[in-house]
C-alpha positions as CSV (number, residue, x, y, z in Angstrom):
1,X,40.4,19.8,-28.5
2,X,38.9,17.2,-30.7
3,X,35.2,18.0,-32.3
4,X,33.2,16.6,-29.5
5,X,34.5,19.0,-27.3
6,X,34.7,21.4,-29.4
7,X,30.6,21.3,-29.9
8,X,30.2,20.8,-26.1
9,X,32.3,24.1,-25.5
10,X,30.1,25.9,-27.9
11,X,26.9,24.0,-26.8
12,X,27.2,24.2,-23.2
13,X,30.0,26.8,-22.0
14,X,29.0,29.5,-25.1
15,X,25.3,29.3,-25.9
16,X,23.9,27.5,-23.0
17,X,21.6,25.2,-24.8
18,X,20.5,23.4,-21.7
19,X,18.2,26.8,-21.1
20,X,16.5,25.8,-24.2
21,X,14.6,23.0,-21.8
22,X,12.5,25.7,-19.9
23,X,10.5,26.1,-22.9
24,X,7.3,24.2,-23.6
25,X,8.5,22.4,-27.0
26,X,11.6,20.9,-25.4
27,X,10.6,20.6,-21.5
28,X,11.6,16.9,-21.2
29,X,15.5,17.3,-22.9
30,X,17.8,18.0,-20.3
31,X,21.8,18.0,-21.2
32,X,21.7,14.4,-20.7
33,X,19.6,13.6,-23.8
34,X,21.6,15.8,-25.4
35,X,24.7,14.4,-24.8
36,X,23.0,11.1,-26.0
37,X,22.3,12.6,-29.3
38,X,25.6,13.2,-29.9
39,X,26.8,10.3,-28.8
40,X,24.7,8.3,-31.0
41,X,25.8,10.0,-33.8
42,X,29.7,10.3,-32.8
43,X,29.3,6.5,-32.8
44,X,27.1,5.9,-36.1
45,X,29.8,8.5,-38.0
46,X,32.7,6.8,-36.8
47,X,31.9,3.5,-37.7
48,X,29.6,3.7,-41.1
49,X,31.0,6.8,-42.4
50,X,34.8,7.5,-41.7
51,X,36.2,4.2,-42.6
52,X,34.4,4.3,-46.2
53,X,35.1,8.3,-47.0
54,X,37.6,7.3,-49.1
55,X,36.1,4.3,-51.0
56,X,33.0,6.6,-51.9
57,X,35.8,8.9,-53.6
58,X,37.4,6.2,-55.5
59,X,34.4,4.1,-56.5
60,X,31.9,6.9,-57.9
61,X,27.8,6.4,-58.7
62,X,27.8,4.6,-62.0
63,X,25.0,3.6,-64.0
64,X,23.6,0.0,-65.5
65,X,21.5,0.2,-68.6
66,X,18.4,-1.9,-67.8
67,X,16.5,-3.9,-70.2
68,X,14.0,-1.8,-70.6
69,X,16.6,1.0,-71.1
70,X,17.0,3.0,-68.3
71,X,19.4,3.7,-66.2
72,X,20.0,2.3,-62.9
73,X,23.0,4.1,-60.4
74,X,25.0,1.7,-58.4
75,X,26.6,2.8,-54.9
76,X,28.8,0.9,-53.0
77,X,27.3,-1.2,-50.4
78,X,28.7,0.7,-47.7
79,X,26.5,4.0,-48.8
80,X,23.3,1.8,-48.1
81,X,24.6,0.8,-44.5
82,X,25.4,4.4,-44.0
83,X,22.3,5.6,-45.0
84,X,20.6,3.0,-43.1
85,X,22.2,3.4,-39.7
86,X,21.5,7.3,-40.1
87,X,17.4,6.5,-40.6
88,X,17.4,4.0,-37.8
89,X,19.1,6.9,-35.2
90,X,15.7,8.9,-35.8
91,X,17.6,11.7,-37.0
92,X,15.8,12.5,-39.9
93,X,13.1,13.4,-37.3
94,X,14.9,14.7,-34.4
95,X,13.3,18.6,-34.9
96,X,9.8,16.8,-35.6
97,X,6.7,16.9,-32.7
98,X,6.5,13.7,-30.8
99,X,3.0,12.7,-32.3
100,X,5.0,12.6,-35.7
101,X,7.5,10.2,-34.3
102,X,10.2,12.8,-34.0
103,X,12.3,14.0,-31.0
104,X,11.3,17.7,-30.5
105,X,14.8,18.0,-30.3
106,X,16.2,21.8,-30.5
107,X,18.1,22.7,-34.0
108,X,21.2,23.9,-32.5
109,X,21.3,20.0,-31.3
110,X,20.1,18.8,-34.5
111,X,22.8,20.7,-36.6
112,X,25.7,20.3,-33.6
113,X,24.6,16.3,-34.0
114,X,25.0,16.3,-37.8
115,X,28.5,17.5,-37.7
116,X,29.6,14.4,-36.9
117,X,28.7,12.8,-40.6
118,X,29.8,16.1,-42.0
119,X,33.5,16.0,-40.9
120,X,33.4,12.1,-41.0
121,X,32.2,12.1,-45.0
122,X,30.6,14.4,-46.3
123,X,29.2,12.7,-49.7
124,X,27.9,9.5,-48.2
125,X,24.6,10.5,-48.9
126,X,22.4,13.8,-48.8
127,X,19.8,13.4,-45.7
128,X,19.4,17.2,-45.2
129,X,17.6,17.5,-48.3
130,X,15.2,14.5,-47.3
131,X,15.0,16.7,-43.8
132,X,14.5,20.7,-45.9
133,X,11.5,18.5,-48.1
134,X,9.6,16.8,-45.6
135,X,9.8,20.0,-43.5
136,X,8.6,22.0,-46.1
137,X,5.5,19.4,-46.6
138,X,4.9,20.0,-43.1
139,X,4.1,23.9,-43.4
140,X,2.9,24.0,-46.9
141,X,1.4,20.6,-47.7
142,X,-2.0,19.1,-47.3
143,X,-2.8,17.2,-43.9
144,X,-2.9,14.1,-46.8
145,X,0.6,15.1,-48.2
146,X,1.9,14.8,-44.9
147,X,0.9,11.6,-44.0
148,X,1.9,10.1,-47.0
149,X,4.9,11.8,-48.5
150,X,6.6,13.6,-45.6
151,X,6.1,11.0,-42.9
152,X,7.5,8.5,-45.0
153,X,10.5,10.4,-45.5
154,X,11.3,11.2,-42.1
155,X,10.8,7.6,-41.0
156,X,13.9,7.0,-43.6
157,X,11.4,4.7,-46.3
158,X,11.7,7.6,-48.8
159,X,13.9,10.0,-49.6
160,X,13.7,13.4,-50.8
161,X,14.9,15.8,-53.2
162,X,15.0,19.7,-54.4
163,X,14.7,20.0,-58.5
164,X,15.2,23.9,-59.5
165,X,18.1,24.1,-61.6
166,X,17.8,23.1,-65.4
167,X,20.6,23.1,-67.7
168,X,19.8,25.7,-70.2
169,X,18.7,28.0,-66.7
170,X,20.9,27.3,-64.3
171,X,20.3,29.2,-61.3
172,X,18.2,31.8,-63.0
173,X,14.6,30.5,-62.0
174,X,13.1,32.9,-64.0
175,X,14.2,31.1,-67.0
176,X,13.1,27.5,-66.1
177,X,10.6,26.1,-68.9
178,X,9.6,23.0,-67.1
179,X,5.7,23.0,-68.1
180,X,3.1,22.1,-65.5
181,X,-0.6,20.9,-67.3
182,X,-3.5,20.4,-65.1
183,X,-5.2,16.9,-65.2
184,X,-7.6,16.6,-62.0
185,X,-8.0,18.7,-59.8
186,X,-10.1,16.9,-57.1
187,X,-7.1,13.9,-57.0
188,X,-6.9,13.1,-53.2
189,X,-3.7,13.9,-53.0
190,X,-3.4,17.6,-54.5
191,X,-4.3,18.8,-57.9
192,X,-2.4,16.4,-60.3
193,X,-0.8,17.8,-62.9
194,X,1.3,16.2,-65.9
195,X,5.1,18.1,-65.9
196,X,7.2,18.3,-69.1
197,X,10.8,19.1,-68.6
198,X,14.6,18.9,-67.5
199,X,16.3,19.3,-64.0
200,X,20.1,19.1,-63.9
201,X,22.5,19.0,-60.7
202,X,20.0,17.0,-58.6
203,X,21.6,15.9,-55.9
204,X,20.6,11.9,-55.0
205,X,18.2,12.5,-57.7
206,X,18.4,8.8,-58.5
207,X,19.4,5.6,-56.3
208,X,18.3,2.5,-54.7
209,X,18.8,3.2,-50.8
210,X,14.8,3.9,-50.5
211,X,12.4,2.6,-51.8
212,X,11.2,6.0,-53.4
213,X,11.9,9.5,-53.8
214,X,9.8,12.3,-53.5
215,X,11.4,15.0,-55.9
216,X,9.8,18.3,-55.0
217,X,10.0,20.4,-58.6
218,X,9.6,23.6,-59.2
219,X,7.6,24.2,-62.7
220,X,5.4,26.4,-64.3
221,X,1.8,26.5,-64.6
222,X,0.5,28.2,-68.4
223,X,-1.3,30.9,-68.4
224,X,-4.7,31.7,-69.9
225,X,-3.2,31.9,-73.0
226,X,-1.2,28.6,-72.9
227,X,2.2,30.6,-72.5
228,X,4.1,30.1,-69.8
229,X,4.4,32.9,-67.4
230,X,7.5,35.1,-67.6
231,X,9.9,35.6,-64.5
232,X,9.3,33.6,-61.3
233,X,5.5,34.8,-60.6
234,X,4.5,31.8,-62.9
235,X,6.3,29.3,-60.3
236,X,4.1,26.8,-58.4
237,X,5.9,23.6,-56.3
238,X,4.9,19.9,-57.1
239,X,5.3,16.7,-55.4
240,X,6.8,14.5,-57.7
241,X,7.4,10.9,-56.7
242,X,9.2,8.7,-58.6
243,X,7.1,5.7,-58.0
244,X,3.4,6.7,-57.7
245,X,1.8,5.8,-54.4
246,X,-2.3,5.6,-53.0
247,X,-3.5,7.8,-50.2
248,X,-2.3,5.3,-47.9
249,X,1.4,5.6,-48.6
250,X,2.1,2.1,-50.8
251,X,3.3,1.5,-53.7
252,X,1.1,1.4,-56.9
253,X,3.8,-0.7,-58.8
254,X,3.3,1.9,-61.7
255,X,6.7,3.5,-62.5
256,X,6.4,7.3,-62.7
257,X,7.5,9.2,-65.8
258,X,10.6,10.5,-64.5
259,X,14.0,9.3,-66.1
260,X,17.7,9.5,-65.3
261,X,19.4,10.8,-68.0
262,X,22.6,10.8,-66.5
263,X,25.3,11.8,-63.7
264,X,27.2,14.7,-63.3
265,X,31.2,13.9,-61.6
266,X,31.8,17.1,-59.3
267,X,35.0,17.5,-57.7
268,X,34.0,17.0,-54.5
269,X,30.9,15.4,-52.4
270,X,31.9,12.4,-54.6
271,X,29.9,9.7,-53.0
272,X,26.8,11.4,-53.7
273,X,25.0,11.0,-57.2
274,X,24.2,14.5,-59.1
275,X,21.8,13.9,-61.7
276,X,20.1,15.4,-65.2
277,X,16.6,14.0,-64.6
278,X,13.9,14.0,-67.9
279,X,10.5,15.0,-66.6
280,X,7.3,13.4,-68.7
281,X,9.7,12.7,-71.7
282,X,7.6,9.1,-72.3
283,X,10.1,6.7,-71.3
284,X,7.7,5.6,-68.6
285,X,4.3,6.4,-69.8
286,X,1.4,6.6,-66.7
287,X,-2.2,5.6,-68.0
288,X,-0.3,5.6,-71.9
289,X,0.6,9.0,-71.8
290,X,3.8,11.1,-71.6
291,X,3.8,13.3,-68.3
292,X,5.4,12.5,-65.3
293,X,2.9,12.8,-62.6
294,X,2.8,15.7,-59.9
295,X,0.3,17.4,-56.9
296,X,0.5,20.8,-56.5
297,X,2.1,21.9,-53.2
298,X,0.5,25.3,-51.6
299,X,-1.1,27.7,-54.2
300,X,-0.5,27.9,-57.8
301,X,2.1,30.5,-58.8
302,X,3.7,30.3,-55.0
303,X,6.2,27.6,-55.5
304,X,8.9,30.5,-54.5
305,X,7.9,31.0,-51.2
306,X,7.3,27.8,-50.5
307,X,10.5,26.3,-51.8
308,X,12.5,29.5,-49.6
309,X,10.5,28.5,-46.2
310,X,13.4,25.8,-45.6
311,X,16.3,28.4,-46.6
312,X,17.7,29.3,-43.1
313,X,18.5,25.5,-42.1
314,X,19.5,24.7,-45.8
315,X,22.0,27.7,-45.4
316,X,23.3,26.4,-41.8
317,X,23.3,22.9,-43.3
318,X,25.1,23.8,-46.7
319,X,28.1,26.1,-44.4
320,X,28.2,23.5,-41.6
321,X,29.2,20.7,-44.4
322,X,32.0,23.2,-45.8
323,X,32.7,23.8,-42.2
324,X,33.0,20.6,-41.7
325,X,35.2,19.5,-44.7
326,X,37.9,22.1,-44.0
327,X,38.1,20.7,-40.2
328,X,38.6,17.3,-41.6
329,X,41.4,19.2,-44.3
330,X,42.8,20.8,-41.1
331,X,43.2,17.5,-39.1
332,X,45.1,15.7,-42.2
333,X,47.5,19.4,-42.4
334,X,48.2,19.0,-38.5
335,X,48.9,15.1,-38.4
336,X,51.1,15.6,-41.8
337,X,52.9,18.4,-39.9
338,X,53.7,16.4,-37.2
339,X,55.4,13.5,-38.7
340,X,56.7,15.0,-42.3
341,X,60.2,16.0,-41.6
342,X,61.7,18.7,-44.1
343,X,63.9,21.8,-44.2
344,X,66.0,23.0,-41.3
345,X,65.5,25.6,-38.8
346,X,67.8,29.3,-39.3
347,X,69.5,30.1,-36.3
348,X,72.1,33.3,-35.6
349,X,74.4,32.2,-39.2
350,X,71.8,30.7,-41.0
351,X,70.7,27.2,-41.4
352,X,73.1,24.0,-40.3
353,X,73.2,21.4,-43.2
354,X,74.7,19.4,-40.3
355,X,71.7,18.9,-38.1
356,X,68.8,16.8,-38.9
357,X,65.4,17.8,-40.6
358,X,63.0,18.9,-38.3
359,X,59.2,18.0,-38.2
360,X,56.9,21.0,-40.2
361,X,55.0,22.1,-37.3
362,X,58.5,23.6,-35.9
363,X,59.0,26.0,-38.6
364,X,56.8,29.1,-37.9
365,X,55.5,29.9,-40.9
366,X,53.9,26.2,-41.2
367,X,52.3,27.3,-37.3
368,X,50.8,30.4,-39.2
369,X,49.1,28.4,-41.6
370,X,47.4,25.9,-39.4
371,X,46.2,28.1,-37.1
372,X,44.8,30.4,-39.6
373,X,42.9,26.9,-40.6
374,X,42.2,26.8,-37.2
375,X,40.9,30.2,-36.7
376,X,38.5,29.4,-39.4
377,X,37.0,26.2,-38.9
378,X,36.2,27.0,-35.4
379,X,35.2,30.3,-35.8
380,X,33.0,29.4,-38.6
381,X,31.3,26.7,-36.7
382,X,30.4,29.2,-33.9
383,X,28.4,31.2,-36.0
384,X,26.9,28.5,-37.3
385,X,25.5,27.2,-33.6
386,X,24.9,30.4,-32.9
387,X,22.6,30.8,-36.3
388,X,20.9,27.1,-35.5
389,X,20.4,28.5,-32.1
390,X,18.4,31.6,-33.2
391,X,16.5,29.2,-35.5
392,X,15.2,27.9,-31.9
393,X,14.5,31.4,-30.7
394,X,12.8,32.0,-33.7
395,X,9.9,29.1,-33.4
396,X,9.9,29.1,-29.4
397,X,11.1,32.8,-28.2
398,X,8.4,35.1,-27.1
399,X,7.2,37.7,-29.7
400,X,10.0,40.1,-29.3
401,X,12.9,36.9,-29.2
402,X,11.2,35.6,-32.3
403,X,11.6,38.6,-34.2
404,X,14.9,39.7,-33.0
405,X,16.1,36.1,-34.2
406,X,14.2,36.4,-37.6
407,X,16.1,39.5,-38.0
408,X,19.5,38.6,-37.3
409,X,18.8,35.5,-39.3
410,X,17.9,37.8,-42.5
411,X,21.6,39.4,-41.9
412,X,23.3,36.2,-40.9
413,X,21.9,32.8,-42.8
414,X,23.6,34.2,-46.2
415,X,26.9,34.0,-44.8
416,X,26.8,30.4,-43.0
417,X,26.4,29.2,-46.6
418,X,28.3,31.0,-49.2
419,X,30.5,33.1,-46.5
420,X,31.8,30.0,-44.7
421,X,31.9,27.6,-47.9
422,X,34.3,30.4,-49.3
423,X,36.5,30.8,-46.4
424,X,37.2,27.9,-44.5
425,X,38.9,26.9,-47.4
426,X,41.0,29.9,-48.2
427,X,43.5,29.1,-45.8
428,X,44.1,25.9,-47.4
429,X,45.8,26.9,-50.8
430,X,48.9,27.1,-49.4
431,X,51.7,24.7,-51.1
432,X,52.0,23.5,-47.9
433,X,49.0,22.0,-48.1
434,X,49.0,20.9,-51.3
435,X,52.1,18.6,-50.6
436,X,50.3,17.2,-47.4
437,X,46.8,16.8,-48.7
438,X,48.8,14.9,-51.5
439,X,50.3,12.6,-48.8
440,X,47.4,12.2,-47.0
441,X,44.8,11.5,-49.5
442,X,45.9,7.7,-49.5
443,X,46.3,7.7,-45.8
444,X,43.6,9.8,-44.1
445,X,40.2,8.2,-44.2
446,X,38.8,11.5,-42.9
447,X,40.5,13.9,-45.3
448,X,39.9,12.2,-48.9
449,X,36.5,14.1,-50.2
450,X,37.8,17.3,-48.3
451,X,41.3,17.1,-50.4
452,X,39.5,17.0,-53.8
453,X,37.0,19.2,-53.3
454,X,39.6,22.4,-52.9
């Protein structure tokens, strides 16, 4: 089966989405508008993001030095027309209420929709983190915020971004020195602070496909005593765009003071910049003063539980996109087994030097290894549906549905992301792989991020 029927067997035959529709939230969906969704995006991933997979892994995010010294990325064009054709599909609202110009669409559509770009390329941009940061405005942000920074992100003008890591931290949170000082507290917008400090391994954290970015930054707030707080109890969240906007969601034409300081080359996702930004360093002073310019989000010294609100679709995202690349790495095996001709096949005295080379896929051993990636994939995928699925039980079940989802989700969201990242790629570090991703990463446009990221 290819992956459109794939997702329809699992959609339709497995977890019966269509029931979905008898609740309130998603009474005027039926399986037709579903199927439309993922037609949409079948069509959008197959003709922005496929053919260009590979020229986003040859021609990485570079940067320009500006005159007035900063640095500016450069993407190929095809990432803007990507990126484009995604926003204009209404995808980046398809969970969101009508009245906010979404779909009401159910997750498990949503995420079964989305694994089209995944499989197709994987690094042409980073949508689900504009998704995970406008829906976090929506829960924890002011009615103000909303309007202006999350709206404009989910009708594709802005684009968002997660800042937690620094480089002398790096996942330890407690650690981060980032240092938030209060400036106004009555600012329309959220009580402004001025934020001093680094983020590295910001994904999209700089580019030119919107027109902003809202950067979302965790910092800390000093204490009484001017330290900063020790551990993560000190964390609050901040809305940090980098060009500063009015109440009515334009542009000021005043340059924040955020700065790129420079990419990071991973080995995979290639097509996507990763970023060490400088927060409040001076390059690009507001009013004449260092600081980059941020409004609290939610309550002081709560940027934690904010910033883990959005962690059970960012986990289903995160293990659907590794999902997703080891499909595409199984594809590019199975076609390379089917036309590379090598070895012979033993038969009752051993193996014929006489006969011609037969085709991989008829030795047995090369069978056990593709359906082991097989196995995977698929299997992985499943629990991923079924995870996005409970998502929907979770916000639209009756009491005793809702918890029984949030429970399973407790037990099950950690494994969609590191689990499934982890082993859908296991099977794949086989030599015989190795020689056919080698072959194929000139020929398959589907399979060249997935080859290098292994």
């Amino acid at each position: 089966m290819n992956l459109r029927q794939t997702l329809d067997f699992l959609l339709y035959d497995w977890l019966d989405a269509p029931t979905l529709t008898q609740r309130p939230r998603f009474a005027e969906h039926s399986r037709e508008t579903f199927d439309a969704v993922m037609e949409t995006c079948e069509r959008i991933a197959r003709e922005k993001y496929a053919p260009f997979n590979r020229l986003v892994d040859t021609e990485e995010p570079r940067t320009v030095t500006e005159p007035d010294g900063s640095l500016r990325v450069v993407l190929p064009q095809a990432t803007h027309d990507a990126r484009a054709a995604y926003a204009e599909s209404g995808m980046l609202a398809a969970a969101q209420d009508y009245e906010h110009g979404g779909m009401q669409l159910p997750y498990v559509i949503e995420a079964a929709a989305n694994a089209f770009f995944g499989k197709a390329s994987i690094s042409i941009g980073s949508n689900l983190l504009t998704v995970g940061n406008a829906n976090l405005l929506m829960v924890h942000g002011t009615e103000l915020q909303k309007q202006v920074f999350a709206a404009n992100e989910f009708n594709g003008r802005w684009a968002g971004t997660m800042c937690l890591s620094e480089p002398q931290a790096g996942s330890s949170l407690s650690d981060i020195t980032t240092r938030a000082t209060l400036e106004d507290q009555d600012d329309p917008l959220g009580p402004r602070y001025r934020l001093r400090g680094n983020k590295m391994w910001i994904s999209s954290g700089e580019h030119e496909l919107t027109e902003n970015i809202v950067h979302l930054v965790l910092a800390k707030i000093p204490g009484p005593d001017g330290k900063l707080i020790p551990g993560v109890k000190g964390i609050s969240l901040f809305i940090v765009p980098k060009k500063l906007v009015d109440t009515e969601g334009n542009l000021t034409g005043v340059r924040n003071d955020v700065a790129l300081a420079g990419l990071n080359h991973k080995l995979g996702w290639r097509g996507t910049t990763n970023t060490l930004l400088n927060f409040g360093e001076g390059q690009f002073k507001v009013d004449g003063e260092a600081g980059a310019v941020g409004y609290l989000v939610g309550q002081p010294h709560q940027g934690l539980r904010c910033m883990f609100h959005m962690m059970n679709e960012a986990r289903i995202a995160i293990g659907m996109a590794a999902t997703m690349l080891g499909l595409a790495g199984y594809e590019a095996s199975l076609d390379y087994a089917k036309t590379r001709t090598q070895g012979r096949p033993v038969g009752p005295a051993g193996k014929d030097p006489s006969q011609p080379p037969v085709r991989l896929i008829e030795h047995a051993d090369i069978k056990r290894m593709l359906l082991i990636q097989k196995s995977y994939c698929e299997g992985a995928l499943a629990l991923l549906l079924y995870c996005a699925k409970l998502v929907d039980e979770q916000h639209t079940g009756d009491a005793a549905q809702a918890d029984e989802a949030r429970l399973l989700l407790e037990v099950l969201t950690p494994s969609p992301r590191a689990g499934r990242a982890r082993t859908v790629w296991r099977p794949t570090r086989s030599p015989f792989r190795s020689t056919a991703a080698t072959a194929t990463r000139a020929t398959s446009p589907s399979s060249s991020t997935g080859a290098t990221t292994a």
